[in-house]
C-alpha positions in Angstrom: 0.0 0.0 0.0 1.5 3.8 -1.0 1.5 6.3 1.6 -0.1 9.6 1.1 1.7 12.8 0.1 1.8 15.0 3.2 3.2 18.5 2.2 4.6 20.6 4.9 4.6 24.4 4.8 6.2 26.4 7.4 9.0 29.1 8.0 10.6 27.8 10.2 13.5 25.0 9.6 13.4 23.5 12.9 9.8 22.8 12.7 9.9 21.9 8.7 12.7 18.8 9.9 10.4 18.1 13.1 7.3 17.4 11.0 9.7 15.4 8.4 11.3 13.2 10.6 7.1 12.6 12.7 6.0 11.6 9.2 9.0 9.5 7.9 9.1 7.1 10.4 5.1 6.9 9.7 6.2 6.3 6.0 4.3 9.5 4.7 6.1 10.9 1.7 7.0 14.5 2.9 7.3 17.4 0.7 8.5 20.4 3.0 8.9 24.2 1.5 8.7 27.7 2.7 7.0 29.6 0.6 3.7 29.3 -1.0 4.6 29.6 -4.5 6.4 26.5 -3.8 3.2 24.7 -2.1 1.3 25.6 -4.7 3.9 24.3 -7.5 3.9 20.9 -5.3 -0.1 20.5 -6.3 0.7 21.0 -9.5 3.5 18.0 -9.9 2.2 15.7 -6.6 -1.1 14.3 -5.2 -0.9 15.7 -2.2 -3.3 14.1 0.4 -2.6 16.6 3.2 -0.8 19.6 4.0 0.0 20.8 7.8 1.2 24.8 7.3 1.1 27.5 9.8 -1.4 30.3 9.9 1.1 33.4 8.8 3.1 32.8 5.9 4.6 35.5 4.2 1.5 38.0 5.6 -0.2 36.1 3.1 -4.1 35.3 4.0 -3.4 32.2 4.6 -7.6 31.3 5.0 -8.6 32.4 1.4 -5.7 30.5 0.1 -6.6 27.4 2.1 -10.4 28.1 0.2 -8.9 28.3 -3.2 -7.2 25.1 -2.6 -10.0 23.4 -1.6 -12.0 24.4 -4.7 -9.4 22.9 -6.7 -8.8 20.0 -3.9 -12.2 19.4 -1.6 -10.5 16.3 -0.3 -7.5 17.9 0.9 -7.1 17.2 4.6 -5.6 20.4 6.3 -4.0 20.7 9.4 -3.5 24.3 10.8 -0.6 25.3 13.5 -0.3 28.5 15.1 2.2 30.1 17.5 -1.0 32.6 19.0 -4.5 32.2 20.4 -6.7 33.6 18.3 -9.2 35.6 18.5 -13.0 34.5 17.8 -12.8 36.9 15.0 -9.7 35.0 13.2 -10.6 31.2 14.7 -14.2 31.4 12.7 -12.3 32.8 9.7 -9.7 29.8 9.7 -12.1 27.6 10.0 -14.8 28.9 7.5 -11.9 28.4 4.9 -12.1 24.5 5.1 -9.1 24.0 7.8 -9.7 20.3 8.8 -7.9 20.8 12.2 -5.9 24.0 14.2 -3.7 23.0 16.9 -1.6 25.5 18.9 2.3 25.2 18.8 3.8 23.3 20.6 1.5 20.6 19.7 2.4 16.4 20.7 3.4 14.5 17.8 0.8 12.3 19.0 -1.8 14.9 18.5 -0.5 15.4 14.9 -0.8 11.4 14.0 -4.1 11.2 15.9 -5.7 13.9 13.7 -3.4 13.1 10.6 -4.5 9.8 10.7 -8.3 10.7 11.0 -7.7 13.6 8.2 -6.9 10.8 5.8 -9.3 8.4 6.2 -11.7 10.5 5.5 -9.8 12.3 2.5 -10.2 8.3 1.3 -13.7 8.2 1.7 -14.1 11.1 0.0 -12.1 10.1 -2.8 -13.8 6.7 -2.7 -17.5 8.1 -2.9 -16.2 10.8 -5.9 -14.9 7.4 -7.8 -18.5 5.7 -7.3 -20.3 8.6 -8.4 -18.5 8.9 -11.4 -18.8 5.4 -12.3 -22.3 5.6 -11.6 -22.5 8.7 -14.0 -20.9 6.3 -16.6 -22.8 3.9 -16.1 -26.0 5.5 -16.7 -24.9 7.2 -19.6 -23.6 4.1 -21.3 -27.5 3.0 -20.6 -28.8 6.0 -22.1 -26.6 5.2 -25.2 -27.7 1.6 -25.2 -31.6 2.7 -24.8 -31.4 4.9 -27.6 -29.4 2.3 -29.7 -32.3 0.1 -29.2 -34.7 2.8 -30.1 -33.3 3.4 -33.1 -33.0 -0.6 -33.7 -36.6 -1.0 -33.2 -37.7 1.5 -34.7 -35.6 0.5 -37.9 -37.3 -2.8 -38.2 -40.8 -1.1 -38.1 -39.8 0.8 -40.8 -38.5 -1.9 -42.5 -41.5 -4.0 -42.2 -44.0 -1.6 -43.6 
């Protein structure tokens, strides 16, 4: 079984190599950058199944970029860390945006697998259900195409009988 694509973004070295080495020893690929050009370059070139990233990057609003993501990647499981307790204001915003999970640093690497875990199972059934659908969407149009085949068929040898 492949591991899931877990793509880390955050400032900070220390924490980048702390999330890296949590993960690795889970057997998660890792994917760890600093910038958000460079996230957003990884979801371009990797199916990324989660990304764990702090809540100021570059004073980038980190929220609406977390939305735009999720347009493009609803079953994105993402885990938010922040140094600072936020305010009712800025908690609602994060988690309007489609945050899975916010933790305050330091969090437990326990914590992290715990919710990581949970995050991808149901980033699986998500993907799962969107595989179904579209199979079912097939298959109904391949009936569609068949009953009208028919139609035609039978209506051909009406025709053909007169």
């Amino acid at each position: 079984m492949s591991k899931e694509t877990i793509l880390i973004l955050d400032k900070d070295l220390h924490t980048q190599w702390t999330l890296r080495m949590i993960l690795e020893s889970e057997k998660y690929i890792v994917l760890a950058v600093d910038t958000i050009e460079r996230a957003l370059t990884n979801f371009q070139e990797f199916e990324v199944s989660g990304l764990i990233t702090e809540d100021r990057i570059d004073h980038a609003d980190m929220p609406e970029i977390i939305r735009e993501l999720k347009k493009d990647f609803p079953e994105l499981y993402v885990m938010m860390l922040t140094s600072e307790n936020l305010e009712e204001k800025e908690y609602k915003k994060i988690m309007n945006a489609g945050i899975d999970d916010l933790f305050l640093k330091p969090i437990s690497t326990e914590k992290i697998l715990i919710h990581l875990r949970k995050g991808l199972r149901h980033r699986k059934v998500l993907v799962q259900k969107k595989r179904l659908e579209q199979r079912l969407s097939e298959m109904r149009s391949n009936r569609n195409i068949q009953e009208v085949a028919l139609s035609r068929e039978s209506l051909s040898q009406k025709n053909h009988l007169r």
